[in-house]
KEPA-299578 format. One record per residue: residue in three letters; x, y, z of N, C-alpha, C, O in turn. Coordinates in steps of 0.1 Angstrom, whole numbers, padded with zeros to 4 digits, always signed. Layout:
# residues N
AlaXYZXYZXYZXYZ ...
This chain:
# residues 141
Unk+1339+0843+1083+1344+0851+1094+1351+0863+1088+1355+0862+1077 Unk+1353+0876+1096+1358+0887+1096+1366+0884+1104+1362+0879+1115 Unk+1380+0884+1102+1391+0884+1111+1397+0895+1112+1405+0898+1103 Unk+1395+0906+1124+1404+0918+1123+1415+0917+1135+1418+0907+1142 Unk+1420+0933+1137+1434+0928+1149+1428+0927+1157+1436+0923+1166 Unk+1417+0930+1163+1411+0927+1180+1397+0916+1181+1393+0909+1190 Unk+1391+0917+1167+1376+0908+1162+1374+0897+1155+1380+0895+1144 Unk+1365+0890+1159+1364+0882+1145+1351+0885+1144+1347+0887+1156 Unk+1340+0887+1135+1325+0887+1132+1329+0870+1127+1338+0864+1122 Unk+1317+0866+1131+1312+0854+1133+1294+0850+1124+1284+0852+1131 Unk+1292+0846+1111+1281+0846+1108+1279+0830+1101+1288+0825+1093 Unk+1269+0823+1103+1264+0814+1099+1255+0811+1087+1248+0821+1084 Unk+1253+0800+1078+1244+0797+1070+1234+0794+1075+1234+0790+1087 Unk+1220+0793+1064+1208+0780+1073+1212+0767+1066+1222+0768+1058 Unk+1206+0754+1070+1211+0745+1068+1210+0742+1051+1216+0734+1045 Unk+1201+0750+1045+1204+0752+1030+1213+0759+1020+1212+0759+1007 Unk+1222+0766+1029+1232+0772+1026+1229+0781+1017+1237+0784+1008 Unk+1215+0786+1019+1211+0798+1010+1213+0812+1017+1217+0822+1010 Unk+1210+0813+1033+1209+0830+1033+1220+0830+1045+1219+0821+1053 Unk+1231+0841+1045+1239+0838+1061+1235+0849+1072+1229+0860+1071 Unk+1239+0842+1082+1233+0857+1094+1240+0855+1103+1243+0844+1106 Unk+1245+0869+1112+1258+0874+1120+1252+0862+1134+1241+0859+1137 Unk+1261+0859+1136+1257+0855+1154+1265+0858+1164+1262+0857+1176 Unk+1279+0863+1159+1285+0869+1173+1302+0879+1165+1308+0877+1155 Unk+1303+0887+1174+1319+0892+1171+1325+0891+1185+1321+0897+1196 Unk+1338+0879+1181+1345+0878+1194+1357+0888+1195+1363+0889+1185 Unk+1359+0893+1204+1368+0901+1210+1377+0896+1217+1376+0886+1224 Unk+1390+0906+1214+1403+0903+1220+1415+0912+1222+1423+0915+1213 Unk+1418+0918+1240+1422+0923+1245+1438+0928+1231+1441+0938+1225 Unk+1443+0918+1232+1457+0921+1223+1456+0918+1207+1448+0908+1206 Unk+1459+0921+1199+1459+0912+1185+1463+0898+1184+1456+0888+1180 Unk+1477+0897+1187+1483+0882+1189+1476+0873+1197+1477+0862+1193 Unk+1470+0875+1206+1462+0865+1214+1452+0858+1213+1442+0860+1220 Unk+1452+0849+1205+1443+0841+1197+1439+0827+1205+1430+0822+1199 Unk+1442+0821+1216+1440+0812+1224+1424+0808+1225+1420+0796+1224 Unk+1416+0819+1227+1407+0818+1236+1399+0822+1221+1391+0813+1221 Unk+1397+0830+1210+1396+0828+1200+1389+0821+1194+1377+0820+1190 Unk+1401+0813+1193+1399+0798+1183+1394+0789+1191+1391+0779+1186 Unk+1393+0790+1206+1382+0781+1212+1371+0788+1212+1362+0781+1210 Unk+1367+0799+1213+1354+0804+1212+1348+0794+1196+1337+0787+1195 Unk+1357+0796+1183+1352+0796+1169+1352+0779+1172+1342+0774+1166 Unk+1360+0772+1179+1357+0758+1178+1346+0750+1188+1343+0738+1187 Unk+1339+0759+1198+1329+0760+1202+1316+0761+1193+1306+0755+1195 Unk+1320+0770+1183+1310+0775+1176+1302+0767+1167+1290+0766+1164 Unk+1317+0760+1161+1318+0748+1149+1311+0735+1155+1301+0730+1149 Unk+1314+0732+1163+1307+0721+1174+1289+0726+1175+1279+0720+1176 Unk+1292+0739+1174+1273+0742+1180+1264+0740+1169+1253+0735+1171 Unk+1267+0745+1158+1265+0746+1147+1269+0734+1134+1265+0733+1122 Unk+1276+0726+1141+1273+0717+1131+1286+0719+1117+1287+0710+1108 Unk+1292+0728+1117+1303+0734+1108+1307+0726+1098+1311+0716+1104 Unk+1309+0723+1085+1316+0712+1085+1326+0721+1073+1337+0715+1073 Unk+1328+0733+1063+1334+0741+1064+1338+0757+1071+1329+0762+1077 Unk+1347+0762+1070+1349+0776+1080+1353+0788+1063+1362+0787+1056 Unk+1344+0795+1062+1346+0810+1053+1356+0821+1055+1350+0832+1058 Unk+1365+0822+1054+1377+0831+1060+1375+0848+1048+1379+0850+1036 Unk+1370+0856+1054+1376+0869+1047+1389+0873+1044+1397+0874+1053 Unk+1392+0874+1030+1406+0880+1026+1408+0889+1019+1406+0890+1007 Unk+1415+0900+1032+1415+0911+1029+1427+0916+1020+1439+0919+1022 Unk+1422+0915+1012+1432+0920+0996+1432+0934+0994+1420+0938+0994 Unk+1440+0943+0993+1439+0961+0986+1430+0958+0973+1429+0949+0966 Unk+1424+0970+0974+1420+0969+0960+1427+0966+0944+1421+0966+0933 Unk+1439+0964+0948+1449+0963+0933+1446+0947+0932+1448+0942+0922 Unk+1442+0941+0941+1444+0927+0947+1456+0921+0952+1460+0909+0951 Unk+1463+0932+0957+1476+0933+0960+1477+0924+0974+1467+0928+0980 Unk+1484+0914+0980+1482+0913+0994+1491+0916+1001+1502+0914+0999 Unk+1487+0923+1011+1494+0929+1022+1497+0923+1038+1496+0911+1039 Unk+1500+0930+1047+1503+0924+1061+1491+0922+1066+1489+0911+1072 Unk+1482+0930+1065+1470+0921+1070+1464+0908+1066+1457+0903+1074 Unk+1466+0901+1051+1460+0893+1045+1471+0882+1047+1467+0871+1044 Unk+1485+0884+1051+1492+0877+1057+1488+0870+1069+1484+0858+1070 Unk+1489+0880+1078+1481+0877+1092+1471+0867+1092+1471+0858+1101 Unk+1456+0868+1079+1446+0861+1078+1455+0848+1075+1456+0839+1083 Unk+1465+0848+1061+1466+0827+1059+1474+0823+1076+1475+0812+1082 Unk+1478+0833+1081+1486+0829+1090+1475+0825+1104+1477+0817+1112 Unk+1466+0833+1102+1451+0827+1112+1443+0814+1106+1439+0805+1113 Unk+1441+0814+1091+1433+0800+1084+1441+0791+1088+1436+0782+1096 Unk+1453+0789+1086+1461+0782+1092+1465+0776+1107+1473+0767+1109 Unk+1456+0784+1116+1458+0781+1127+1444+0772+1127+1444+0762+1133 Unk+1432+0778+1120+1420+0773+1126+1419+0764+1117+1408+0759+1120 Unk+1424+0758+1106+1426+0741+1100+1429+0737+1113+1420+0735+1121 Unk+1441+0735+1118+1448+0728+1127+1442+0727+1140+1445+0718+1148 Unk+1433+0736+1143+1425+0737+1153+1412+0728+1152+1411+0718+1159 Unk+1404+0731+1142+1391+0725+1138+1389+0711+1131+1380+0703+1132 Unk+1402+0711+1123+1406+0701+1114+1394+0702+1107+1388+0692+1106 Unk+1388+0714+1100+1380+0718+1089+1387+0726+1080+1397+0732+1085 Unk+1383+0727+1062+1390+0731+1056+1385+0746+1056+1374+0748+1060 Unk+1395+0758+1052+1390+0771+1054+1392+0777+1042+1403+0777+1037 Unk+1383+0783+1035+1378+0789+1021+1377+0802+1023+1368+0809+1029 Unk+1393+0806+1017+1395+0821+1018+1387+0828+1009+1385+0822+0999 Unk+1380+0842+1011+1368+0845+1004+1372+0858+1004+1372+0862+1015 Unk+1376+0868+0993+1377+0881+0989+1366+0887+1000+1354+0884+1002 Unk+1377+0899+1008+1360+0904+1017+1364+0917+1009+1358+0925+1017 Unk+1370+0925+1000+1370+0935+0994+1356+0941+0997+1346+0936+0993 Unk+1356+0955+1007+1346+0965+1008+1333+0960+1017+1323+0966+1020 Unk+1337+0947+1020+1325+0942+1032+1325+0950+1041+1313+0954+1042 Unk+1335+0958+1052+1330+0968+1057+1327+0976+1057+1322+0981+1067 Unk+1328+0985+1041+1326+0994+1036+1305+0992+1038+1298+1000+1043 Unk+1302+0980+1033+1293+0979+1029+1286+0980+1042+1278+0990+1043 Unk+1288+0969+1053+1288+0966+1065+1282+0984+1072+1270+0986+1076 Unk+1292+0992+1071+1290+1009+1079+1278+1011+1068+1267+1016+1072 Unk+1279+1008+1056+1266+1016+1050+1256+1008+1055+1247+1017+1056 Unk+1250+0995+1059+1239+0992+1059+1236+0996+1072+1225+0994+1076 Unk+1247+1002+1083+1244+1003+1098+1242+1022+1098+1237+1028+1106 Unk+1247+1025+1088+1241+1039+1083+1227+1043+1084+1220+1051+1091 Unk+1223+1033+1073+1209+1034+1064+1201+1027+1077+1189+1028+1075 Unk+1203+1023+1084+1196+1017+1096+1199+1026+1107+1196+1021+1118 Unk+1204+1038+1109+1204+1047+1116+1206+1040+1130+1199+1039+1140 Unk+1221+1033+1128+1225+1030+1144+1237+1040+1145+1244+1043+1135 Unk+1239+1042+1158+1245+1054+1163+1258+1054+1159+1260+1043+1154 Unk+1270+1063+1157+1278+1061+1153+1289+1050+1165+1298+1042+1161 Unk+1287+1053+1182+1292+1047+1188+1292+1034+1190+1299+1027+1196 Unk+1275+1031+1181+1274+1019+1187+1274+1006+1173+1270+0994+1173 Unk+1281+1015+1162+1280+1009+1151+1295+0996+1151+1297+0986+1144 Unk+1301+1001+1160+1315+0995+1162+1313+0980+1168+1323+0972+1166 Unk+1302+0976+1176+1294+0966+1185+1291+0959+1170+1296+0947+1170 Unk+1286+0962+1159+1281+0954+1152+1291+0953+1137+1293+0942+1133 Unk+1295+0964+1131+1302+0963+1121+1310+0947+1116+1305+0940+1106 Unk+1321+0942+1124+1325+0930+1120+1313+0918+1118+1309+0913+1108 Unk+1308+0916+1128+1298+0903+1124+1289+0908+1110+1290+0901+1100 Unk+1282+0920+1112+1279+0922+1096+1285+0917+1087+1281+0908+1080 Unk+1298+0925+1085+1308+0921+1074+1311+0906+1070+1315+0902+1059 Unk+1309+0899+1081+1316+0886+1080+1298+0877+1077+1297+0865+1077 Unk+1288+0885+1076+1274+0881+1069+1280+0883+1052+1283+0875+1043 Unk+1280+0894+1053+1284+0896+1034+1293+0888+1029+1290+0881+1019 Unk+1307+0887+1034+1315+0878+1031+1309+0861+1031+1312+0852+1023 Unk+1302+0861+1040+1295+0844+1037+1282+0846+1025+1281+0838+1015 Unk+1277+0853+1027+1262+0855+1017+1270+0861+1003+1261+0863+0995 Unk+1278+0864+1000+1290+0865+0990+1293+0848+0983+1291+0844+0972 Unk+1298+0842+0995+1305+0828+0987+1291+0824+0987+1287+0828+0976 Unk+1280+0818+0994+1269+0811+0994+1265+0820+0973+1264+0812+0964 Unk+1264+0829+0972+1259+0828+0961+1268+0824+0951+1263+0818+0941 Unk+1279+0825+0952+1287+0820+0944+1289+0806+0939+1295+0801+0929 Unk+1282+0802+0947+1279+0785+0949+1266+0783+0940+1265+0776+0930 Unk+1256+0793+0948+1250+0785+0937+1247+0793+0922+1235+0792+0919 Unk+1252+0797+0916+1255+0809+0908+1262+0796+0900+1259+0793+0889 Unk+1269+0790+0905+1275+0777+0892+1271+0765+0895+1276+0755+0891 Unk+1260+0766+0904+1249+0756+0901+1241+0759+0895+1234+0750+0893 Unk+1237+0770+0890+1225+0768+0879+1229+0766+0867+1240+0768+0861 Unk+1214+0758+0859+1221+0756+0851+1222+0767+0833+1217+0779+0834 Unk+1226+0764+0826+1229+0778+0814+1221+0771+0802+1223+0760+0797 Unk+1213+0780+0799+1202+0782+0791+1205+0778+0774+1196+0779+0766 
């Protein structure tokens, strides 16, 4: 997931935990208002079968953490206690960056790039750890 102050991008694995793909960015009138949220994401977990949650962590580039990366343990922490799944904070350093360039190079509008951005992001951040996974599953020569 992409957790921003009004979004979350929402993207799934296949059941081989090889490729991830966006399925939704939920939206939310205030920042703080996370209620409805985290029943959407525990909705989600139920639909899908979930049995871990991928949390983007947004670190400065120094790897410094800031108020926003606060905010995230202080959201992973809500959706443990919600889901009672464990949540695997996942460096999203430049996922959106990446996110606007592939909605670039795909020539979607600038107004309407904002509709898609987070769920992208929160594809890279999962297709990021899935390789990571198996990147030390293979085995060394």
């Amino acid at each position: 997931m992409d957790y921003g102050s009004k979004t979350v991008g929402v993207s799934v694995s296949d059941p081989l935990g090889i490729t991830a793909q966006g399925i939704e960015t939920i939206c939310r009138k205030e920042e703080n208002k996370l209620r409805k949220t985290c029943a959407r994401i525990e909705e989600l977990v139920r639909e899908y079968g979930a049995e871990k949650l991928v949390l983007g962590f947004p670190k400065h580039m120094n790897g410094d953490i800031g108020e926003r990366a606060e905010q995230t343990i202080k959201f992973k922490e809500m959706l443990e206690r919600r889901t009672g799944l464990p949540v695997e904070m996942w460096d999203e350093r430049l996922s959106s960056v990446s996110a606007e360039r592939v909605l670039i190079e795909n020539k979607v509008r600038r107004e309407d790039r904002k509709k898609f951005i987070d769920k992208i992001a929160a594809v890279f951040i999962l297709q990021s750890y899935l390789d990571s996974l198996h990147i030390s599953r293979e085995p060394i020569d």
